[in-house]
C-alpha positions as CSV (number, residue, x, y, z in Angstrom):
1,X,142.9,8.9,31.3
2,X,145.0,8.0,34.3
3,X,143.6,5.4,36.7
4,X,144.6,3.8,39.7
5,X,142.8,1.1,41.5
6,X,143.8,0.6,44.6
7,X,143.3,-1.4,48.1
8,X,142.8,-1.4,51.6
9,X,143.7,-5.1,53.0
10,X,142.0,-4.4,56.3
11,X,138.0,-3.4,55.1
12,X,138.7,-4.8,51.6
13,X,137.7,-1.6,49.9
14,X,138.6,-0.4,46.9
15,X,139.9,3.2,46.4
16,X,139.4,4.9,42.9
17,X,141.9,7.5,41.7
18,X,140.7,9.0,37.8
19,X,142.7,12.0,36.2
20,X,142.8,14.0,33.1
21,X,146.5,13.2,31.9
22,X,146.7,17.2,29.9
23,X,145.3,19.1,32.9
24,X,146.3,16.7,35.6
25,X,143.3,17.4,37.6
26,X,142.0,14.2,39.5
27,X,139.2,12.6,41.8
28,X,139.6,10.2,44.2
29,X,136.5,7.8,45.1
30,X,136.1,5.8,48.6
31,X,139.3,6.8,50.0
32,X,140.1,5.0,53.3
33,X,141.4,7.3,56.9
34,X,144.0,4.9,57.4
35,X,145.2,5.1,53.9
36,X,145.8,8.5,53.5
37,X,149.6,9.3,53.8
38,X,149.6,6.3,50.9
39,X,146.4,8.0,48.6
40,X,148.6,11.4,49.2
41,X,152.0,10.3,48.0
42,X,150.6,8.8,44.6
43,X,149.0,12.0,44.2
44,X,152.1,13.8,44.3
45,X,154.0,11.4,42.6
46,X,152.5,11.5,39.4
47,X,151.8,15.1,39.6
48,X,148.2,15.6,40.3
49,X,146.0,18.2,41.3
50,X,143.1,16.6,43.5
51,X,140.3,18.4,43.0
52,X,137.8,16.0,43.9
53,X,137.1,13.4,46.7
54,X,134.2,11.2,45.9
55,X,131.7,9.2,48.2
56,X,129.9,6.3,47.1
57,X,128.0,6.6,49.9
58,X,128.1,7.0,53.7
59,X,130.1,3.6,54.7
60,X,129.5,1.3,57.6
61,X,133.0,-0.6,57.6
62,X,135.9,2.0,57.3
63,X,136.3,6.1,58.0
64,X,136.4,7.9,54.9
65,X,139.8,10.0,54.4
66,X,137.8,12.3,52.6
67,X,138.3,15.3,54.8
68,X,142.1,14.2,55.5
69,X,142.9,15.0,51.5
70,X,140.9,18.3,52.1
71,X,143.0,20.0,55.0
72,X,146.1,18.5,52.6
73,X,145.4,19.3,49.1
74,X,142.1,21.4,49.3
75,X,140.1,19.1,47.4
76,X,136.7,19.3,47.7
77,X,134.5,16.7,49.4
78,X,131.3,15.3,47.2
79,X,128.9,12.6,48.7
80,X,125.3,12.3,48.1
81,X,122.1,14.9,49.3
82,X,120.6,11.9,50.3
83,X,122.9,10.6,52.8
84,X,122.6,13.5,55.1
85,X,126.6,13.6,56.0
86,X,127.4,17.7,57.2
87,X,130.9,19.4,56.0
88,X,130.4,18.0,52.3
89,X,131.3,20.8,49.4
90,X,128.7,19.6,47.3
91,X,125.4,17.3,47.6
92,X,125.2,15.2,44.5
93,X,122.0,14.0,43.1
94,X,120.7,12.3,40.7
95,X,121.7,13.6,37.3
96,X,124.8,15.7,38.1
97,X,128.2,15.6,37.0
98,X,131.3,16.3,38.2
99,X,134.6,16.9,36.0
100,X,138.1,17.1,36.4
101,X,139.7,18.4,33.3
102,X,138.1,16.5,30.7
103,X,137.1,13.2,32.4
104,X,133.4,13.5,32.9
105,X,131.9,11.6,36.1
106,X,127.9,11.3,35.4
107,X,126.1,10.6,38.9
108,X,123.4,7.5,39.1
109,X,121.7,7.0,42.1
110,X,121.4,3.6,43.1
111,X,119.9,3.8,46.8
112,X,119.4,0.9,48.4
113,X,122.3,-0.4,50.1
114,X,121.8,2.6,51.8
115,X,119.2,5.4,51.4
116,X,122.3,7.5,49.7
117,X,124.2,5.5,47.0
118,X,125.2,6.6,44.3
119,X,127.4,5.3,41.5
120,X,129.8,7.5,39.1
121,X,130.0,6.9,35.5
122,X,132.5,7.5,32.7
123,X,130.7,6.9,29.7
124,X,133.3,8.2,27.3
125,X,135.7,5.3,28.8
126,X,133.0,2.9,29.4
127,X,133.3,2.5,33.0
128,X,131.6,2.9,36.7
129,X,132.0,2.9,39.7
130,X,129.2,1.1,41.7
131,X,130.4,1.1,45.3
132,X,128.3,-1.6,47.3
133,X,125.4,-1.4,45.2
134,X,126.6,-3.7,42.6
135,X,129.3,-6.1,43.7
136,X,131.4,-8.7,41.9
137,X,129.0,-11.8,41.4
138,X,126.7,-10.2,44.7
139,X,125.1,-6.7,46.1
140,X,125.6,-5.1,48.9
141,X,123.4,-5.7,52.2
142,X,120.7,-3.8,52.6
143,X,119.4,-4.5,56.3
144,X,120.8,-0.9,58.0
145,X,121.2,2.9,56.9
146,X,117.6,2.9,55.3
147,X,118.6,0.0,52.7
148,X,115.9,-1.6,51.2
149,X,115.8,-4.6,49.1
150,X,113.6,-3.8,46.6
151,X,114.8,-0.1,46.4
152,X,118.2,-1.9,45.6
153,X,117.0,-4.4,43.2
154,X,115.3,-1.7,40.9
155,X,117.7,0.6,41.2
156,X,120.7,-2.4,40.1
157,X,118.3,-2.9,37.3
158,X,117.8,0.3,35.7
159,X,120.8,2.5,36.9
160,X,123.3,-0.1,36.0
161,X,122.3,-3.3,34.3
162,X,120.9,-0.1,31.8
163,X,124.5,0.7,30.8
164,X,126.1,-1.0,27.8
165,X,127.0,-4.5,28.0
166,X,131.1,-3.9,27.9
167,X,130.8,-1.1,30.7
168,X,133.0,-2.2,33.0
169,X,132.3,-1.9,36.6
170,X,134.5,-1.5,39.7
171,X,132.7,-2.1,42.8
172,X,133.4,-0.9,46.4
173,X,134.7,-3.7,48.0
174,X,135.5,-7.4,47.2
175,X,136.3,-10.7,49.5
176,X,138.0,-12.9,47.3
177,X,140.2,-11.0,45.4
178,X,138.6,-9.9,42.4
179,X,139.3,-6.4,40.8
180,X,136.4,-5.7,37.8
181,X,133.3,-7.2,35.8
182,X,131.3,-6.2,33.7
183,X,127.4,-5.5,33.1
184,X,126.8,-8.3,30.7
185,X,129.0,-11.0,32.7
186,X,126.7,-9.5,35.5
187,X,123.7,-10.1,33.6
188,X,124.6,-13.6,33.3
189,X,126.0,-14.8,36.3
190,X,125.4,-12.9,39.0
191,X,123.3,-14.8,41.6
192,X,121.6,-12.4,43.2
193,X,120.8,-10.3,40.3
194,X,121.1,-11.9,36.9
195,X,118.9,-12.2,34.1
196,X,116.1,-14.4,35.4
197,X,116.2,-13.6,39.3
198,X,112.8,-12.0,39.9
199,X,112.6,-9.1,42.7
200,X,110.6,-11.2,44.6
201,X,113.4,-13.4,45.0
202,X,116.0,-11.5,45.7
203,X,114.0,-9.4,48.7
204,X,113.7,-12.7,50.0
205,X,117.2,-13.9,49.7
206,X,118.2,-10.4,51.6
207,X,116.1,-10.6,53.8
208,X,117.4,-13.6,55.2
209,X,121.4,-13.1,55.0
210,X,121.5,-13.0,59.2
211,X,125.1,-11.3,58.8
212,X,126.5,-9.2,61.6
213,X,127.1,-5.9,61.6
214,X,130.5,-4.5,60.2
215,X,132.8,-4.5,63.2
216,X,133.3,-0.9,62.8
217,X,129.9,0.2,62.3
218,X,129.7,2.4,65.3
219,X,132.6,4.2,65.1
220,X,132.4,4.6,60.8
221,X,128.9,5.6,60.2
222,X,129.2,8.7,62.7
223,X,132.6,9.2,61.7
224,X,131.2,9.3,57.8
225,X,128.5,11.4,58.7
226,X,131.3,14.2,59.4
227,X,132.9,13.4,56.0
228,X,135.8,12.0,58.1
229,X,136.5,14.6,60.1
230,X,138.2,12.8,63.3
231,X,137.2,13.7,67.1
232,X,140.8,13.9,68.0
233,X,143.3,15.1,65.3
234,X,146.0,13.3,66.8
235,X,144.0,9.8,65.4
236,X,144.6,10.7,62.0
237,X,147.7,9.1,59.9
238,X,150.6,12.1,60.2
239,X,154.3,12.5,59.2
240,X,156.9,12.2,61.5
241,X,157.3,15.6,63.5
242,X,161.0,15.2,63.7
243,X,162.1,16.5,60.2
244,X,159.9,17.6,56.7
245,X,160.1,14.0,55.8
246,X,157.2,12.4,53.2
247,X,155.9,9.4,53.0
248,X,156.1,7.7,49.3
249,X,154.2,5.7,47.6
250,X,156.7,2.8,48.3
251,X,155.9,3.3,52.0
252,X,159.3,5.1,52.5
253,X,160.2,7.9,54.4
254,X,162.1,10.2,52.0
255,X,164.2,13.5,53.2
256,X,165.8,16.3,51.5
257,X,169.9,16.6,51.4
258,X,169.5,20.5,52.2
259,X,167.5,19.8,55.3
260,X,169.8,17.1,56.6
261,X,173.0,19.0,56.0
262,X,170.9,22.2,57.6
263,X,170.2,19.6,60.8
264,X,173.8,17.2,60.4
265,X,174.4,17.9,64.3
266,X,171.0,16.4,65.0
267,X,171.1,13.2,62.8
268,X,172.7,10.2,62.4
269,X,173.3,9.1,59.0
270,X,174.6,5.5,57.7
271,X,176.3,4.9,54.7
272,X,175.2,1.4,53.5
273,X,177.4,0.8,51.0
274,X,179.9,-2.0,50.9
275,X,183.3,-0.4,53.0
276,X,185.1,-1.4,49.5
277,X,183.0,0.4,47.6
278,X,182.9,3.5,49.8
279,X,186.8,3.5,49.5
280,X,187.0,3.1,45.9
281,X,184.0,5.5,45.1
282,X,185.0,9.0,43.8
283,X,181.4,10.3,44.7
284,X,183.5,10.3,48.4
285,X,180.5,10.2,51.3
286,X,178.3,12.6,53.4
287,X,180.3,14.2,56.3
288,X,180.3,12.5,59.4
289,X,178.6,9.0,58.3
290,X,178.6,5.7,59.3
291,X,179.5,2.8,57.4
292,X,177.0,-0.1,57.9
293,X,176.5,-2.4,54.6
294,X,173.2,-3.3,53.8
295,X,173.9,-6.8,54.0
296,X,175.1,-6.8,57.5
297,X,172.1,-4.4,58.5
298,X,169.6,-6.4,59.6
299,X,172.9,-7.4,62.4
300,X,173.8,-4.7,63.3
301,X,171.1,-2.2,63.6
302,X,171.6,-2.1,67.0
303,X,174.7,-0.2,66.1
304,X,172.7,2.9,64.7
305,X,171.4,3.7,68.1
306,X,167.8,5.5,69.2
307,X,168.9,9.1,70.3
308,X,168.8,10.9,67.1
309,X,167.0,10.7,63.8
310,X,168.6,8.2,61.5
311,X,169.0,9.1,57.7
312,X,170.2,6.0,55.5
313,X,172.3,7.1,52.1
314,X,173.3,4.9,49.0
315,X,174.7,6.8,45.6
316,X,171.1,7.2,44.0
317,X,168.4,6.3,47.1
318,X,167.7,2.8,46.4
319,X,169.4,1.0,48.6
320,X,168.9,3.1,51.2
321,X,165.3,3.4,51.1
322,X,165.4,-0.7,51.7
323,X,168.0,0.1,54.7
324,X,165.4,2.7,56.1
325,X,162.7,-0.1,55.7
326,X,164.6,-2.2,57.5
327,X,165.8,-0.1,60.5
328,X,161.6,0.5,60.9
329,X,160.9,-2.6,61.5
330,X,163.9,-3.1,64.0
331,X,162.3,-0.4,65.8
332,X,164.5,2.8,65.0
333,X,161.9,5.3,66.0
334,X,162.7,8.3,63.6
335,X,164.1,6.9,60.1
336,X,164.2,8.2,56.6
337,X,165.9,7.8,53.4
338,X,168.4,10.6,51.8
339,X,165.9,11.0,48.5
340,X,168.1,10.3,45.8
341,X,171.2,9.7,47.9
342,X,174.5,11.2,47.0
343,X,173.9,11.9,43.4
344,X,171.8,14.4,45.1
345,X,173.7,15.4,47.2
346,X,176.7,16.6,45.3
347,X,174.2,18.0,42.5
348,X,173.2,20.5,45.7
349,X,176.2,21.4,45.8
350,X,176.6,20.1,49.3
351,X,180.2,19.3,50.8
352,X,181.5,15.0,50.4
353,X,184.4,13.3,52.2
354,X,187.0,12.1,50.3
């Protein structure tokens, strides 16, 4: 199975992504709005068919991108009956299953951080996926969205804590850095929730936690209730207009040669090579570009000006996606990276300077 944990700094939520490696079909769970353009270039990186986006449940701390990865890839959008979200392509209850090649998710419902949890299970790979419910050494709150203390005490105790004791489990969110447990470890230290912790105490516990409410509560839980689907389009993470440029993985912006040689009136590009090497270099350069080393860059990106798009070129792309990384953060409004510099290039077929 391919599997992919992955973060967002900002709400400390973990994103999910699980694919059959033969037909390449994949799910993603939790995804995050302001994470989309990053969720969307590792799926097409490693050459996956999203057919799936999971919801743990209806969050109160981050907008789902859910929807987002729907208008982009046509996946379709799976949350809980329960939580009473509208535009979802299926209601998941209690029971169901949802598959992607031949990775099968089993669906648990764990209500009680909210009325609509659920939590997905691989038992083949002996692993779940608990969103707040269950969280590393703790348990989501349960004092808004129809949580209930009790309700998520049981449901800890026999939906999870049921699986075997070397299930691992990968919760929604952590604080302090920490990526997986498992149910015995659990079992056996888990403060809120361990062996030995009657329901009678953890209610009480709960009960009194006097925690604020998620900062973005009011905006997220409306938001979520709409699958993600933003009130203004223009709030959601886009490409660049300028050019078909596509965000990678490794937060570049990458361009095709046959688009900027199409467009070469209308760009700027810079060669960052070293000026001996370009000399010496029977590859010869891109028509009409301008030398600037990479080592002098970070000096002289005044130099590359503002007016145009700016596309930065080295022999293979490496270099030059760090130059366009650079140039970014100066400020260059409209940047991107030749993908796979002048190697591809030439193996277009496109005309070089000697």
């Amino acid at each position: 199975m391919i599997f992919r944990q992955l973060v967002d700094a900002e709400s400390s939520t973990y994103t999910y992504l699980v694919a059959d490696p033969d037909t390449r079909e994949a799910a993603l769970i939790d995804s995050v709005f302001e994470q989309h353009l990053r969720d969307l270039a590792l799926v097409r990186e490693l050459d996956l068919k999203l057919r799936f986006t999971l919801e743990t449940h209806v969050h109160a701390d981050h907008v789902t991108g859910a929807w987002l990865m729907k208008q982009a890839l046509g996946s379709e959008i799976a949350i809980a009956a329960a939580s009473g979200a509208e535009g979802a392509d299926l209601r998941l209850a209690d029971g169901d299953e949802v598959r992607v090649g031949g990775v099968a998710l089993e669906v648990r419902a764990t209500p009680g951080h909210t009325g609509g949890c659920l939590t997905y299970v691989l038992p083949r790979h002996g692993m779940a996926f608990t969103g707040d419910a269950l969280l590393i050494r703790g348990a989501g709150r349960t004092d808004f969205q129809e949580g209930s203390a009790t309700t998520l005490f049981r449901s800890v105790r026999e939906r999870i804590f049921s699986l075997p004791p070397d299930c691992l489990l990968y919760p929604g969110h952590d604080y302090s850095g920490r990526t997986v447990t498992t149910v015995a470890e659990e079992c056996a230290h888990n403060p809120r929730l361990g062996d030995g912790v009657r329901e009678t105490d953890f209610v009480g516990y709960m009960e009194n936690l006097g925690l604020p409410h998620p900062a973005k509560i009011d905006r997220a839980v409306p938001a979520n209730l709409q699958c993600g689907r933003p009130e203004d389009p223009e709030a959601a993470p886009h490409a660049p207009e300028w050019g078909p440029v596509i965000r990678t993985f490794a937060g570049v912006w990458q361009i095709e040669a046959e688009w900027v040689h199409r467009h070469a009136d209308e760009v700027r590009v810079v060669d960052v090579r070293e000026e001996a090497e370009v000399a010496a270099s029977p590859m010869g350069r891109v028509p009409g570009s301008t030398v600037i080393p990479l080592s002098q860059l970070r000096d002289r990106s005044d130099e590359v000006g503002r007016d145009r798009p700016v596309i930065c070129v080295c022999p293979a792309g490496a270099r030059s996606a760090v130059a366009a990384g650079i140039l970014e953060k100066a400020g260059v409004p409209e940047v991107a990276n030749l993908r796979g510099g002048i190697l591809a290039w030439r193996a277009a077929g496109l005309p070089v300077e000697a």
